[in-house]
C-alpha positions as MATLAB code, in Angstrom:
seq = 'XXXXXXXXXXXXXXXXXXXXXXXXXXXXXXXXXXXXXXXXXXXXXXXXXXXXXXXXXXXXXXXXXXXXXXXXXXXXXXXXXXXXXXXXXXXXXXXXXXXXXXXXXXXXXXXXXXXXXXXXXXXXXXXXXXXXXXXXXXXXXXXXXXXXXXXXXXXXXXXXXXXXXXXXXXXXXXXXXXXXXXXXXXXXXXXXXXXXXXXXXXXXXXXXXXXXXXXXXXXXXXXXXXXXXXXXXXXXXXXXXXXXXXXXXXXXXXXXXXXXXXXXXXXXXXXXXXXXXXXXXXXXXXXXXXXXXXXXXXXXXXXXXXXXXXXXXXXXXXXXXXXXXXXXXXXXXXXXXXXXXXXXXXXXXXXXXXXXXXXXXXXXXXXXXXXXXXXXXXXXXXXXXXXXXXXXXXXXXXXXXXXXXXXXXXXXXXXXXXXXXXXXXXXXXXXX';
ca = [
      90.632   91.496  124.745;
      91.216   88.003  126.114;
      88.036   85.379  125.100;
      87.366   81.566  125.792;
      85.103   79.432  123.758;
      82.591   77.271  125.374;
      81.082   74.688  123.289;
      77.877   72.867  124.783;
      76.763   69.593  124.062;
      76.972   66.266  125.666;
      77.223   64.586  122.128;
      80.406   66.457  121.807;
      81.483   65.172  124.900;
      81.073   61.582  124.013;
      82.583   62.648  120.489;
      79.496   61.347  118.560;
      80.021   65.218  116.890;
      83.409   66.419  115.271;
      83.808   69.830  116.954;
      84.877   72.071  113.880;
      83.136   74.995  115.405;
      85.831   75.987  118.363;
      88.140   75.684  115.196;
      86.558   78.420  113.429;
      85.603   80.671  115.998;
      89.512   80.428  117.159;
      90.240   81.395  113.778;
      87.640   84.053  113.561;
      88.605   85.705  116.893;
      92.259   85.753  116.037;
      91.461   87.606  112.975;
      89.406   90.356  114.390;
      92.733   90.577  117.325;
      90.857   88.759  120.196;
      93.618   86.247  122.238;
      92.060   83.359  122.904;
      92.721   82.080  126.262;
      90.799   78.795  126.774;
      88.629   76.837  125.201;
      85.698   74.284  126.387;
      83.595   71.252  125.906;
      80.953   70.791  128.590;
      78.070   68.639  128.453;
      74.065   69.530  128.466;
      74.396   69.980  132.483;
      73.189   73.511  134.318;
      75.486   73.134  137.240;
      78.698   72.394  135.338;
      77.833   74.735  132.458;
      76.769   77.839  135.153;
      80.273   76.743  137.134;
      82.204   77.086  134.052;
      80.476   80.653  132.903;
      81.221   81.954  136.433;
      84.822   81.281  136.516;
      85.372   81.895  132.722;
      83.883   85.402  133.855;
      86.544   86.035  135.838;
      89.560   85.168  133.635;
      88.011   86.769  130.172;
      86.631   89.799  128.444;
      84.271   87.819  126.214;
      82.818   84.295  126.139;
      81.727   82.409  122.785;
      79.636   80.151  123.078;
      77.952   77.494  120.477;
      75.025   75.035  120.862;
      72.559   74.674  123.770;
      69.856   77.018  121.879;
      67.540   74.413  120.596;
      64.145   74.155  121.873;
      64.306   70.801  123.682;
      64.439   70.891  127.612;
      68.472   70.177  127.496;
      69.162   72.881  125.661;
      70.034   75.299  128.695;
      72.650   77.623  127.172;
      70.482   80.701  127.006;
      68.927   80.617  129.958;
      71.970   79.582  132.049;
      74.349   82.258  130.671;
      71.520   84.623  131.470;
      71.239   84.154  135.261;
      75.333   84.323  135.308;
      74.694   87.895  133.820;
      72.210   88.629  135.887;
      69.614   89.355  133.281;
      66.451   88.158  132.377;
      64.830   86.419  128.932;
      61.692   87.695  127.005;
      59.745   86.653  123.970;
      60.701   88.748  120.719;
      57.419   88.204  118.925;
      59.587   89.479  115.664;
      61.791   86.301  116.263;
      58.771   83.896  117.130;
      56.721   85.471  113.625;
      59.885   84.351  111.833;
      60.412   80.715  113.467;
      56.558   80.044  112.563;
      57.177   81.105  109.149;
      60.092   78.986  109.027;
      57.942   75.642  109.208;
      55.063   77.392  107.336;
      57.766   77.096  104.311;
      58.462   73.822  104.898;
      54.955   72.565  105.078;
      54.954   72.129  108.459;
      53.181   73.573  112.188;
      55.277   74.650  114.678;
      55.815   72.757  117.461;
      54.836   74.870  121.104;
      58.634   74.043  122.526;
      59.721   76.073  119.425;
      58.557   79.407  121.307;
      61.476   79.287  123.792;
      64.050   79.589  120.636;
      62.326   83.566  120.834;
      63.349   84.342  124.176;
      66.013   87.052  124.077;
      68.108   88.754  126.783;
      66.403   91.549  128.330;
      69.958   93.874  128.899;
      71.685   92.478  125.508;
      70.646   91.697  122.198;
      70.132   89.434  119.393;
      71.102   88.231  115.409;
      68.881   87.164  113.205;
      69.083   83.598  111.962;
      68.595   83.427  108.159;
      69.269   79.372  108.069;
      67.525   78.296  111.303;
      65.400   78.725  113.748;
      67.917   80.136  116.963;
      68.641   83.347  116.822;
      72.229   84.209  118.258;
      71.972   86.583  121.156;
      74.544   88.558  123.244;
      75.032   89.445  126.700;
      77.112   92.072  128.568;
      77.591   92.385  132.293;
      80.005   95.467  132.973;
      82.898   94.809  130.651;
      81.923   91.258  130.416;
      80.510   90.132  127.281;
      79.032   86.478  126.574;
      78.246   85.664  122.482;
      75.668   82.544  122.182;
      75.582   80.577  118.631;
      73.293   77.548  117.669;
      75.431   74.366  117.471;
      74.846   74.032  113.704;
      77.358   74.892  111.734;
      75.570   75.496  108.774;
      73.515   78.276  110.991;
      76.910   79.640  112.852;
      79.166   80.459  110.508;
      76.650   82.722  108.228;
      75.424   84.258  111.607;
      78.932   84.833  112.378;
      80.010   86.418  109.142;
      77.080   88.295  108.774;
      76.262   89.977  112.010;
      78.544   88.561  114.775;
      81.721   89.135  113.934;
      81.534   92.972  112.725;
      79.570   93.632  115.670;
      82.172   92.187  117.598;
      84.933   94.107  115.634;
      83.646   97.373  115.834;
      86.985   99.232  115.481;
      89.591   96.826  116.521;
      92.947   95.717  115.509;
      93.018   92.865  113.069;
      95.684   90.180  113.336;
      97.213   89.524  109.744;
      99.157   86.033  109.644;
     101.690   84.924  107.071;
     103.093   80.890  107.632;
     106.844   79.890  105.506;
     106.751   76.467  104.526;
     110.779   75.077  104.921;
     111.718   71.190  103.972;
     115.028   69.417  104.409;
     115.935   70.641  108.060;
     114.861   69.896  111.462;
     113.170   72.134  113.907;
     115.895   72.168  116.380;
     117.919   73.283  113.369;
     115.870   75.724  112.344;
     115.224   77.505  116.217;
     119.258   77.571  116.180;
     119.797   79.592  113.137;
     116.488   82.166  113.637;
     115.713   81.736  117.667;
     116.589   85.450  117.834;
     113.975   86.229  115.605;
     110.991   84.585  117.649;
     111.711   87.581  120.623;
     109.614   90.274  118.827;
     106.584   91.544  120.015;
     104.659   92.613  116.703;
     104.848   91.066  114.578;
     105.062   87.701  116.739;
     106.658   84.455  115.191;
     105.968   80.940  116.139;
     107.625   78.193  114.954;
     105.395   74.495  114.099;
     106.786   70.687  113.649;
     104.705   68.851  111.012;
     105.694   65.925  109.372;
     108.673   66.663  106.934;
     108.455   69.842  107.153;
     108.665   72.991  109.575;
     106.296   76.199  109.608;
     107.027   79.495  110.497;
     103.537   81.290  111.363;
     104.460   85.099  111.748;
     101.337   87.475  112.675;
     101.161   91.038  112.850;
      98.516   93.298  114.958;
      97.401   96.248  112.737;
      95.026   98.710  112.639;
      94.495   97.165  108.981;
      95.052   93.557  106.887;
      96.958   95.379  104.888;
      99.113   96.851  107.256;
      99.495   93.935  108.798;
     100.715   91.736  105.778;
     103.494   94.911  105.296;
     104.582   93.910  108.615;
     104.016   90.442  108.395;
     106.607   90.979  104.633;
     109.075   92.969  106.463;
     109.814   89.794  109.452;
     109.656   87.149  106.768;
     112.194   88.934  104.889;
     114.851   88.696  107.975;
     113.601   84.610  108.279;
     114.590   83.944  104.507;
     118.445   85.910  104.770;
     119.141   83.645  107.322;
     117.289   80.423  105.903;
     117.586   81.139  102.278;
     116.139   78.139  100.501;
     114.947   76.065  102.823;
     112.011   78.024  102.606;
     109.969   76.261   99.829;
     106.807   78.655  100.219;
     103.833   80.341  101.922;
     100.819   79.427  103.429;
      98.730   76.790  101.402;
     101.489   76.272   99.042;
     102.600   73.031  100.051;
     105.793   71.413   98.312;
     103.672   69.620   96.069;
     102.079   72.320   94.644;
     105.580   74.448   95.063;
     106.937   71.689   92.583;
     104.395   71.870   89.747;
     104.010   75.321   89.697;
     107.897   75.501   89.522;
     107.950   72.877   86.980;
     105.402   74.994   84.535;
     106.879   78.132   85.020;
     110.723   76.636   83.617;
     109.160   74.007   80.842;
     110.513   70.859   82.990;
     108.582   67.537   83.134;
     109.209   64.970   86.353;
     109.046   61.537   86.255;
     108.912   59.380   89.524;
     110.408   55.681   90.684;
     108.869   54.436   93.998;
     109.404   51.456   96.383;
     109.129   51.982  100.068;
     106.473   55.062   98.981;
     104.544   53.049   97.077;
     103.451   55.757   94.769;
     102.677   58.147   97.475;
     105.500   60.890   95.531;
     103.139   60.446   92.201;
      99.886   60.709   94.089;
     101.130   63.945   95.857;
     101.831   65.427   92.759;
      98.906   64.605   90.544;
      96.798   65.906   93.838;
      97.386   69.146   92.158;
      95.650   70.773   89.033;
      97.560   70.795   86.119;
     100.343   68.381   86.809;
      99.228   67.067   83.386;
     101.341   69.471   82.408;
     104.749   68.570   84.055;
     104.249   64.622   85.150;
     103.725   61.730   82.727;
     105.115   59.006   84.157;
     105.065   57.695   87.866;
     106.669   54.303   88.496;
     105.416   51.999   91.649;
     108.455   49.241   91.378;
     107.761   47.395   94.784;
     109.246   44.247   93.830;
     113.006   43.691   92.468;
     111.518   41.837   89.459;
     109.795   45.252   88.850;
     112.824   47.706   89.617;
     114.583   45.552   87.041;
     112.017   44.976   84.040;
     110.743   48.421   83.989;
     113.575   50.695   85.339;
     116.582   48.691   84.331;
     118.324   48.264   87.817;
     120.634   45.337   87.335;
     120.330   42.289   88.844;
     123.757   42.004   89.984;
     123.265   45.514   91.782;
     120.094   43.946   93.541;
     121.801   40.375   94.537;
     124.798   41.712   96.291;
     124.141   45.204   97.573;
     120.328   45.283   97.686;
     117.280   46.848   97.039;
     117.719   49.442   99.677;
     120.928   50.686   98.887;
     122.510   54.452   96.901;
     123.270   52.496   93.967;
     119.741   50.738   93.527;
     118.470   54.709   93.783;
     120.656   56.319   91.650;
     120.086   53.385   89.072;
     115.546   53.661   89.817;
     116.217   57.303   89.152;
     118.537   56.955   85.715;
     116.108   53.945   84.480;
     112.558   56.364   85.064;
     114.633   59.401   83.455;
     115.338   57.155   80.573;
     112.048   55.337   79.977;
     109.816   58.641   80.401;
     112.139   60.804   79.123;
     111.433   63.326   81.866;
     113.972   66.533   82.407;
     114.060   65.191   86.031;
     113.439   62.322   88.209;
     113.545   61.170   91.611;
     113.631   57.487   92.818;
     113.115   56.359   96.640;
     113.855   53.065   98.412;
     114.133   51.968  101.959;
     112.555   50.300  104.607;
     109.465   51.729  106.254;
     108.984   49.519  108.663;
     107.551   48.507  111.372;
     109.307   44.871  110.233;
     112.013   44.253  107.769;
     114.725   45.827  109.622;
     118.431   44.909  110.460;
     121.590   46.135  112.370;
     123.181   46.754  109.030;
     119.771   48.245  107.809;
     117.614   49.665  109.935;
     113.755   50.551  109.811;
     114.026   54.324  108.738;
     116.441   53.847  105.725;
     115.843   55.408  102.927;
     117.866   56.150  100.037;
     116.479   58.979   97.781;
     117.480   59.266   93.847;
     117.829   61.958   91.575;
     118.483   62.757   88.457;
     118.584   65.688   86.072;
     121.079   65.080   82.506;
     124.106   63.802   83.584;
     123.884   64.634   87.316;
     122.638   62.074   89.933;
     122.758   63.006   92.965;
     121.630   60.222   96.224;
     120.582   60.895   99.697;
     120.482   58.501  102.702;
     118.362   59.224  105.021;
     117.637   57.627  108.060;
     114.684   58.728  109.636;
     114.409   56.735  112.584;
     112.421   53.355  114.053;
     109.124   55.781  113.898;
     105.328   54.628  112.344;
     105.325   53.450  108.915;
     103.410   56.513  107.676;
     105.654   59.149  108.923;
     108.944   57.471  107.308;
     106.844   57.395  104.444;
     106.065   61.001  104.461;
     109.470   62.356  105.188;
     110.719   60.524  102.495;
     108.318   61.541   99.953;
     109.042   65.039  101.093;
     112.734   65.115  100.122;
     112.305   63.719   97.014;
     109.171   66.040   95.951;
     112.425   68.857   97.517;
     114.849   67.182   95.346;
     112.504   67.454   92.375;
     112.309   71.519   93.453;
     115.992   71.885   93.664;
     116.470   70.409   90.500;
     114.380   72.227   88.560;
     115.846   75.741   89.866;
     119.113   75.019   89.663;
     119.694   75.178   93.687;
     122.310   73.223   95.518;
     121.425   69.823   97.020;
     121.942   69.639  100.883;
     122.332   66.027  102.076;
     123.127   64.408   98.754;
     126.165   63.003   97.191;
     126.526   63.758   93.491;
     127.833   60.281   91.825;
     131.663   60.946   90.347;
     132.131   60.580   86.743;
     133.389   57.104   87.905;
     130.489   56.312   89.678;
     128.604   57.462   86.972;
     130.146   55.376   84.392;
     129.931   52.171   87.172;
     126.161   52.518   87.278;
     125.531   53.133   83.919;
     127.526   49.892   82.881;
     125.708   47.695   85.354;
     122.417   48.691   84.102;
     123.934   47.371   80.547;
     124.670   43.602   81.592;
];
């Protein structure tokens, strides 16, 4: 079944309103199996709106609408979808008892204009509105079906829950959906190593670009949820031979959370040294519930004076090669081990731009830190001449990685362990 979404309101339009309700209802739809195909914004106009039904009609199976059911003289939803379905409205006096008792509870008379919130479709039906006063009605014309919701979303989403979306299952396939969460390689990468996978019909995969990270949103049609999450199991399973770690975790489990709940589970504790992040690692982790637990200390060292007095990066390190350089990072990430006494830390510093940049180092640099016993490992990372925030976040992602890796033992793609040498060279500078 293909459907569109039509949402009505001019104050949508004009973006006075945040439209969260074509969000949900896309969600919604896709659960119960329903593609769909388009969705809508159209203002508090008859002409436009009727225009829009009519040729929605002939592309889709069902049309969802939301708002336009008030009682004011804009609100022109119900009886505009009804002439496109060529049916006719009537008062419900069942619906009109319950809007009057709806003010009675409230202390308050009805106004008249309330009365055309009981009109109902003569060929269709209606859903009773427990938190309102609009009912939601339905139409059908032939195979065509239209779905009308009151703009509130307080009102839709019980309505929808309630009544409207089992009456709209009725026997269909569900869609199940499972996303993998993978940090520390690019979506060009990733399409190169699993593009095969993305040809299957059912389950389906999709592939996502956020901001440090890639998604992998696999969904299976099924005559069940839990059919469909065996099938759903089954593809990821071919994804993570091929990706292997990379793949940090599932659905809301974002890295984050992956890190203190990986952190708990093996007794380690994390400690943090930030410049160019400016605490953003730390915040991210303390975001989640019992971090307590695993993170004690989170240090912001913006300044050199700061990297030196509280971490112990030596002075001579920051005169000639600079804050932004590997040996500045592996030196913020021995100094925070040391001080917090953490199992494993992680250090970043670079140069997030938009100013501040040179040939030699350019906005995008970042040099990530980390440190667990007598292994440091650094990264440089050079993520490009993009906005301040999204260096920002790709950085914090690799560390927050690094911290993961760390803690179970995995391998460290991108980063140079320091030689015993180099080990012994940093260590000795931090001394003088």
């Amino acid at each position: 079944m293909k459907a569109e979404i039509i949402c009505v309101g001019t104050e949508l339009l004009l973006g006075d309103i945040l439209n969260t309700n074509a969000q949900f209802l896309a969600k919604e739809l896709a659960a119960l199996g329903i593609t769909v195909h388009h969705q809508w914004v159209v203002g508090d106009n008859e002409g436009r709106l009727a225009q829009l039904i009519d040729q929605a009609m002939e592309r889709s199976d069902l049309l969802v609408f939301s708002g336009g059911l008030g009682p004011t003289a804009d609100d022109l939803t119900k009886e505009t979808v009804a002439r496109c379905f060529d049916d006719t409205l009537h008062l419900e006096p069942s619906i009109l008892e319950n809007i009057r008792a709806y003010f009675a509870a409230t202390g308050r008379h009805m106004p008249p204009n309330n009365e055309k919130q009981a009109m109902v479709p003569t060929k269709g039906g209606w859903f009773e509105n427990h938190n309102g006063t609009a009912p939601a009605v339905w139409f059908r014309k032939g195979t065509k079906r239209a779905v009308l919701l009151p703009g509130p979303s307080s009102e839709l989403k019980p309505l929808w829950t309630e009544q409207v979306g089992p009456f709209l299952a009725d026997g269909r396939q569900v869609l199940h959906s499972l996303t993998l969460r993978i940090t520390g390689i690019g979506e060009s990468h990733v399409e190169e190593k699993v593009g095969h996978l993305f040809e299957n019909e059912n389950p389906t995969a999709a592939i996502y670009a956020k901001t440090g990270e890639v998604q992998i949103r696999i969904t299976a049609r099924a005559a069940s949820h839990a059919e469909g999450e065996k099938a759903c199991r089954a593809c990821a399973e071919h994804f993570r031979a091929i990706l292997g770690d990379v793949i940090y975790g599932e659905d809301a489990n974002d890295l984050e959370h992956t890190l203190v709940q990986t952190l708990a589970e093996k007794g380690l504790t994390v400690a943090t040294a930030e410049s160019c992040t400016g605490g953003l690692v730390s915040q991210r982790i303390t975001r989640v519930p019992g971090s307590s637990e695993v993170f004690g200390f989170g240090f912001c060292t913006y300044a050199n004076e700061a990297k030196h007095r509280l971490l112990g990066v030596s002075e001579k390190t920051l005169a000639t090669v600079g804050a932004v350089s590997w040996q500045t990072a592996a030196q913020m990430a021995m100094g925070a081990a040391r001080v917090s006494g953490a199992d494993i830390a992680v250090s970043l510093t670079g140069i997030a731009g938009p100013g501040g940049g040179t040939a030699e180092k350019p906005v995008g640099l970042v040099y990530v830190g980390a440190v667990r016993g007598e292994d440091v490992y650094v990264a440089k990372l050079l993520l490009g001449n993009r906005d301040r925030q999204s260096i920002r976040t790709g950085a914090a992602n690799r560390a927050l990685d690094f911290a993961r890796r760390l803690a179970l033992g995995l391998s460290m793609p991108g980063a140079d362990k320091l030689t015993a040498e180099e080990l012994a060279q940093q260590k000795q500078a931090m001394k003088e």
